[in-house]
C-alpha positions as CSV (number, residue, x, y, z in Angstrom):
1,X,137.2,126.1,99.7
2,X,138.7,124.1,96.9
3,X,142.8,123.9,96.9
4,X,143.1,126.6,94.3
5,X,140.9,129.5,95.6
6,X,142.7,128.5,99.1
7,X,146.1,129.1,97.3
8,X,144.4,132.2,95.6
9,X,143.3,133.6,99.3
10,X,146.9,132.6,101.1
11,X,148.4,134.9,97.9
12,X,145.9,137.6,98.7
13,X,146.8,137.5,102.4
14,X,150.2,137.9,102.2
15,X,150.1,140.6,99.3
16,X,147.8,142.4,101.5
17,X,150.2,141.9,104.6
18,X,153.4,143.0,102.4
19,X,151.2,146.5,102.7
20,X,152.5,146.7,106.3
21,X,156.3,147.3,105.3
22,X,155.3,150.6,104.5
23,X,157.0,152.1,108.0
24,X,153.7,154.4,107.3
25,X,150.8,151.8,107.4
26,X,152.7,149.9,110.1
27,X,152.6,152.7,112.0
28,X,148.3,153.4,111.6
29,X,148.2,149.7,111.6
30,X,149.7,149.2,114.9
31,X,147.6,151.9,116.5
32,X,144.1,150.4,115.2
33,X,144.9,147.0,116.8
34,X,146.0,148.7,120.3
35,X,142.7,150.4,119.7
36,X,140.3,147.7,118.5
37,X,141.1,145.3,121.0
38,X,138.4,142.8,119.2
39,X,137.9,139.1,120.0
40,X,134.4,138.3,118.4
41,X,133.1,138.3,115.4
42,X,132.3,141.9,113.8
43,X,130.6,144.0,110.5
44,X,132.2,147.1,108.7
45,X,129.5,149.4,107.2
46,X,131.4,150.3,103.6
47,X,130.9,153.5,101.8
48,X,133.8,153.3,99.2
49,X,135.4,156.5,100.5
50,X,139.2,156.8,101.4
51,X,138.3,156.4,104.8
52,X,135.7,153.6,104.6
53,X,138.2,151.9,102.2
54,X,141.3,152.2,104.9
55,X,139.2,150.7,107.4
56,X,138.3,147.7,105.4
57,X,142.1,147.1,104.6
58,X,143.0,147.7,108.4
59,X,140.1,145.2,109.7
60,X,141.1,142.5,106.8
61,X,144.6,142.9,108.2
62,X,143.3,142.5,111.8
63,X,141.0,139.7,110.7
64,X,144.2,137.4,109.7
65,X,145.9,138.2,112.2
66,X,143.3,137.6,115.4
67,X,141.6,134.8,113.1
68,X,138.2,136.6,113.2
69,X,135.3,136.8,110.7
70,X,134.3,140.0,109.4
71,X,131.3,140.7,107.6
72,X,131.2,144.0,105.0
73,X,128.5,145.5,104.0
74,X,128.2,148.3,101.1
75,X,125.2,150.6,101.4
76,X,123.4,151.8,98.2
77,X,120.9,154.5,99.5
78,X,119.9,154.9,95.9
79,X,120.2,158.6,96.1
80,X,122.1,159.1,93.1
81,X,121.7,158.1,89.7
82,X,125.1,156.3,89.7
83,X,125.0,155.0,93.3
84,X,124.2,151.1,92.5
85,X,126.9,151.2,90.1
86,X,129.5,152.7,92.3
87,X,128.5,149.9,94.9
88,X,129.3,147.4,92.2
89,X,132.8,149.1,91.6
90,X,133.6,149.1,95.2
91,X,132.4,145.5,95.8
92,X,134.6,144.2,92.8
93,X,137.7,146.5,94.1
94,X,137.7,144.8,97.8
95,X,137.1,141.6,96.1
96,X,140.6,141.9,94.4
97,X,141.4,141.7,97.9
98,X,139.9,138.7,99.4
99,X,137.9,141.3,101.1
100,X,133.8,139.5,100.3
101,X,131.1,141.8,100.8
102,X,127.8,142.4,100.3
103,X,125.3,145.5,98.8
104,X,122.2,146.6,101.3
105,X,119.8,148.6,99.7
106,X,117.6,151.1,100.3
107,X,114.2,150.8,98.8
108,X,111.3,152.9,99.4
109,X,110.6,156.5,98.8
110,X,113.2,159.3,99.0
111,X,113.6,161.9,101.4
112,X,113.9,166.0,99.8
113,X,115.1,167.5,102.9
114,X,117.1,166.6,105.8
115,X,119.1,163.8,103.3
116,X,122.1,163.0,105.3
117,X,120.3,163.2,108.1
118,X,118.1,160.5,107.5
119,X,120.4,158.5,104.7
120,X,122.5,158.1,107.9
121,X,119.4,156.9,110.0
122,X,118.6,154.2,107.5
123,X,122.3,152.7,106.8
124,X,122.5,152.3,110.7
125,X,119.0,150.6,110.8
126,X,120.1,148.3,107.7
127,X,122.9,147.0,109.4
128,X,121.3,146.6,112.7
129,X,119.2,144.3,110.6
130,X,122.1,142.0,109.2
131,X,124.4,142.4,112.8
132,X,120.5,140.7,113.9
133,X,120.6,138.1,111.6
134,X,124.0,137.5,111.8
135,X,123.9,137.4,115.9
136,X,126.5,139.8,115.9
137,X,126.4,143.1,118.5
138,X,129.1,144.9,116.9
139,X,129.3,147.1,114.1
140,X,132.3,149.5,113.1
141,X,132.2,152.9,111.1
142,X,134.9,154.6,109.3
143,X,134.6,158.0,111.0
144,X,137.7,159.7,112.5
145,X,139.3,162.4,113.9
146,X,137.9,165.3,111.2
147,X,134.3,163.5,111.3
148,X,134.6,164.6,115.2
149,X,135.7,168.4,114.6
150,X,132.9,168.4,112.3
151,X,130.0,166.6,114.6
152,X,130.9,169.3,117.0
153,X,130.4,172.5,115.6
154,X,127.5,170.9,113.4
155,X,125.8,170.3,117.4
156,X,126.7,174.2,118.2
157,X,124.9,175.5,115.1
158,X,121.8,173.3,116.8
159,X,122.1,174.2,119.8
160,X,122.6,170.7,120.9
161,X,123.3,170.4,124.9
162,X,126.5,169.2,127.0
163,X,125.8,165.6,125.7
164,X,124.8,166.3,121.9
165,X,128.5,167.9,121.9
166,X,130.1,165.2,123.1
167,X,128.2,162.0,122.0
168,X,130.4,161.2,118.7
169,X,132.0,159.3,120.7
170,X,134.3,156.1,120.0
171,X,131.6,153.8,121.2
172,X,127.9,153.9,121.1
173,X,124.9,151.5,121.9
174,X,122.1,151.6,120.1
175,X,119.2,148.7,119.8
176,X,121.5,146.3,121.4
177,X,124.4,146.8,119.2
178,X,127.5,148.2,119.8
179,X,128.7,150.9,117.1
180,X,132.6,151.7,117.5
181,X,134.7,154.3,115.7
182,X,138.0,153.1,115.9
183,X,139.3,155.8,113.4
184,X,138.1,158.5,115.4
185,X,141.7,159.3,116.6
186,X,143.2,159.2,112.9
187,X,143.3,161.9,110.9
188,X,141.6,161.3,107.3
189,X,145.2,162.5,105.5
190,X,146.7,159.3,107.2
191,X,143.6,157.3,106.3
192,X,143.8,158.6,102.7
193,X,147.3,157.6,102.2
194,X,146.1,153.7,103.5
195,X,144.1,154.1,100.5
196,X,145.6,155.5,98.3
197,X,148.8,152.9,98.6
198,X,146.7,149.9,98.9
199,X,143.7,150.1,96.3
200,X,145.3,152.7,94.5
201,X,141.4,154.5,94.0
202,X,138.1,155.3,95.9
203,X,134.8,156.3,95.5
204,X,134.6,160.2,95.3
205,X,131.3,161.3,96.3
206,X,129.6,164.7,94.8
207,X,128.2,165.5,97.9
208,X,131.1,166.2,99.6
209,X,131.0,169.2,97.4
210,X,128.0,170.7,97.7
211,X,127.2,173.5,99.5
212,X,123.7,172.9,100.1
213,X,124.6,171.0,102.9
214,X,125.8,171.8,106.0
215,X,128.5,169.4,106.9
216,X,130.4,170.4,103.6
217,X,130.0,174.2,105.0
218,X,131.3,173.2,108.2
219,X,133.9,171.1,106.8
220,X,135.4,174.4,104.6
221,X,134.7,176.2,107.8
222,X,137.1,174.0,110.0
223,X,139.8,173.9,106.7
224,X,139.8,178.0,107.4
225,X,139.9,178.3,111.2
226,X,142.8,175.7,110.4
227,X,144.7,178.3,108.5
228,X,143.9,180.7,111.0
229,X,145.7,178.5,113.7
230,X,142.7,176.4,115.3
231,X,145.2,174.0,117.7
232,X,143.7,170.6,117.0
233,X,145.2,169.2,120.5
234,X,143.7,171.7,122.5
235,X,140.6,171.0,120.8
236,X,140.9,167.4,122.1
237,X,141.0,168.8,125.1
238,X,138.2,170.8,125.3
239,X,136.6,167.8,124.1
240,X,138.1,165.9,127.0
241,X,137.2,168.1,129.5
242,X,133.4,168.6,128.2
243,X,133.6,164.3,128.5
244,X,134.6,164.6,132.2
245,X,131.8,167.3,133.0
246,X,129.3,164.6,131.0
247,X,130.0,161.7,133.0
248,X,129.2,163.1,136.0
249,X,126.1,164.2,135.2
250,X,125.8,161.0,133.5
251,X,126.4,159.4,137.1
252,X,123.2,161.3,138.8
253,X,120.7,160.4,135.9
254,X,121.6,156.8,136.4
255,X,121.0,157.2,140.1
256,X,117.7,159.6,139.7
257,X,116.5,156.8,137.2
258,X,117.3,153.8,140.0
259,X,116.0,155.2,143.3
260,X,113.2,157.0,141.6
261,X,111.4,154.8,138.8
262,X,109.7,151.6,138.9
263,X,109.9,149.3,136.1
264,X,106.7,147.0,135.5
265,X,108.0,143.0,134.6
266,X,106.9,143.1,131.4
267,X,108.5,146.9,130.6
268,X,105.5,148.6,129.3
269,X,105.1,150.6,131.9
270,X,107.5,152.6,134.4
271,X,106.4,154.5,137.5
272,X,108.1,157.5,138.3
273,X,107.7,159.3,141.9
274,X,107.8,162.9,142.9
275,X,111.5,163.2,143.5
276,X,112.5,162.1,140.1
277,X,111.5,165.2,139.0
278,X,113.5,167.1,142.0
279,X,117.1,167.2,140.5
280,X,119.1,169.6,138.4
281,X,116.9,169.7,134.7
282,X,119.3,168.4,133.2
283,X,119.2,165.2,135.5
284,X,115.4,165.6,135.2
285,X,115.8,165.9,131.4
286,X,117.9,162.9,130.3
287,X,116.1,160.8,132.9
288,X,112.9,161.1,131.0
289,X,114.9,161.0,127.8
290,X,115.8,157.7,128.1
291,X,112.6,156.3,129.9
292,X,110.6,157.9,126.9
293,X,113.0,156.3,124.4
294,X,113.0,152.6,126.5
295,X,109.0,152.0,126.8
296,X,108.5,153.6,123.3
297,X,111.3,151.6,121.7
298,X,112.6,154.2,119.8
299,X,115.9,153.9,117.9
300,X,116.4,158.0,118.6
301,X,115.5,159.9,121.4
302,X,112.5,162.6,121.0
303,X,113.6,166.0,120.6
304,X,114.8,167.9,123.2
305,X,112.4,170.6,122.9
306,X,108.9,168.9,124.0
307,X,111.0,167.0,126.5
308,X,111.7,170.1,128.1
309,X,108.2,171.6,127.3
310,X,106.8,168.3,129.1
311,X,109.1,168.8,132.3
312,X,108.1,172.0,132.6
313,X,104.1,171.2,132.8
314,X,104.7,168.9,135.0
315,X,106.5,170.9,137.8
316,X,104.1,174.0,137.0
317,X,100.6,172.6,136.5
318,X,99.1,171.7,139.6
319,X,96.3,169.5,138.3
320,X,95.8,166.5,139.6
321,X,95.7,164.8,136.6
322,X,97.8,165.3,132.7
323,X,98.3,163.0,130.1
324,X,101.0,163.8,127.3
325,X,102.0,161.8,124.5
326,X,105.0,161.8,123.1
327,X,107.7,159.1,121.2
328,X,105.4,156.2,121.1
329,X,104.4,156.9,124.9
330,X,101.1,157.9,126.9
331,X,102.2,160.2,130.2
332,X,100.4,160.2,132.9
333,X,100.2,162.1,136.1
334,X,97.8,160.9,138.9
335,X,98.7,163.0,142.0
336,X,102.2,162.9,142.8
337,X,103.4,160.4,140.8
338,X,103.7,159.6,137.1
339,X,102.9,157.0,134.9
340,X,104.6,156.0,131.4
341,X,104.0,153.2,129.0
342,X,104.0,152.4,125.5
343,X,100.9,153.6,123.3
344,X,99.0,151.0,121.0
């Protein structure tokens, strides 16, 4: 870096660290580093939304201060007739900053139903790809504590089980990559006033709007069980508690899956004895889950559904032999016991 862009970048710094006498943003500040705890290297998936935006200004912050490298990455999912050149905008905006990032793009064919769904699906599996071929294993989103209230009730209206309601957790793993949330115990008004006071604009997205989808309607939902007294700290709690009931069960799957599976060396093929299938279902359920989704390599599990369906064959049909397939898998049963590996 020649002397004048260095003198250019030491400016930059310290403007962006004169953001922190607001008591305010010391305050959210503060918390995010007692919650990031961060030594390595890291990337920040971007949107250009207030909350997206306060996390890039908190993890620049954190950056100079713990002398890390961060790496930010914009997604354009092409979606929207103005999306590349609100990418643009947002890419210029953090580079009045000293904030360098980059634009991933989706190509290909468009989705007409399920969008957010799989928009989401794709930014996650684009920068899986650059955490790759950066050698990095962690990636952090700008999701917080409303995002959370919202993932919930969004899993009811499923009919998602114990662990679909509590999997929005702060940390994730996922192809070998850790994905942390270290906004999910900030409220987005606190984030929005980051934002607000440091690039004095964002990135307002339409689709936040619009009805047709169902986050919006649960997100108008929450704003009126709000007004009708909704207690967000006893929410947490519920949450907390529903956690505590998870990890127990979390403890037996992790048990039925060692005393009760063999894994061939090469892990194309895992061996599963009668008493795997002799627990609680729902030990029996997420055991398979997460066989099905290692020898088929999948970035999601299968639905839950033709798990169950599956489970259910097994224990009833007393034919000596089945075969299934299902998530990239061939499932066997000779006898008593049960074979699983990867289809070609």
């Amino acid at each position: 870096m020649s002397p004048k862009n260095l003198n250019v970048s030491n400016k930059t710094h310290k403007n962006l660290l004169n953001k922190l006498r607001d008591k305010r943003i010391f305050q959210i500040y503060r918390k995010f580093e007692n919650v990031l705890k961060l030594k390595q290297d890291f990337i920040v998936g971007v949107s250009g939304g207030p909350d997206s935006l306060a996390l890039c200004f908190l993890t620049k912050i954190y950056a100079i201060k713990k002398s890390c490298n961060v790496y930010y990455y914009i997604i354009d999912h092409r979606l929207r007739k103005n999306s590349t050149s609100e990418a643009q905008l947002v890419k210029k905006l953090l580079k009045k900053y000293n904030i360098m990032s980059n634009i991933l793009k989706w190509y290909g064919k468009k989705p007409k139903s399920n969008i957010q769904s799989l928009a989401r699906n794709k930014r996650y599996s684009l920068l899986i790809s650059q955490a790759k071929k950066l050698d990095i294993n962690t990636i952090l989103t700008g999701h917080h504590l409303d995002d959370l209230y919202e993932n919930f009730f969004i899993r009811i209206l499923r009919g998602s089980g114990l662990n679909g309601l509590v999997s929005f957790s702060e940390k994730t793993f996922t192809n070998e990559v850790n994905f942390l949330r270290p906004l999910i115990s900030f409220e987005k008004k606190h984030l929005s006033y980051v934002t607000k006071n440091v690039f004095k604009t964002y990135i307002e997205d339409p689709s936040n709007e619009n009805n047709k989808f169902k986050r919006v309607r649960i997100r108008k939902l929450i704003k009126h069980l709000q007004n009708d007294g909704l207690d967000k700290n006893k929410f947490l709690l519920t949450i907390k508690n529903l956690k505590d009931s998870n990890e127990t069960i979390k403890f037996y799957v992790a048990k039925n899956l060692k005393d009760n599976s063999y894994i061939y060396k090469d892990k194309s093929k895992i061996i599963l004895n009668e008493q795997f299938f002799n627990q609680p279902h729902e030990v029996t359920f997420r055991s398979l889950t997460e066989i099905i989704k290692f020898v088929g390599k999948k970035y999601y599990p299968v639905r839950g559904k033709k798990i169950s369906t599956i489970i259910d064959k097994l224990k009833r049909d007393k034919s000596i032999s089945l075969k299934f397939t299902l998530g990239n898998c061939i499932i066997y049963k000779v006898h008593q016991s049960i074979i699983v590996l990867k289809e070609h």
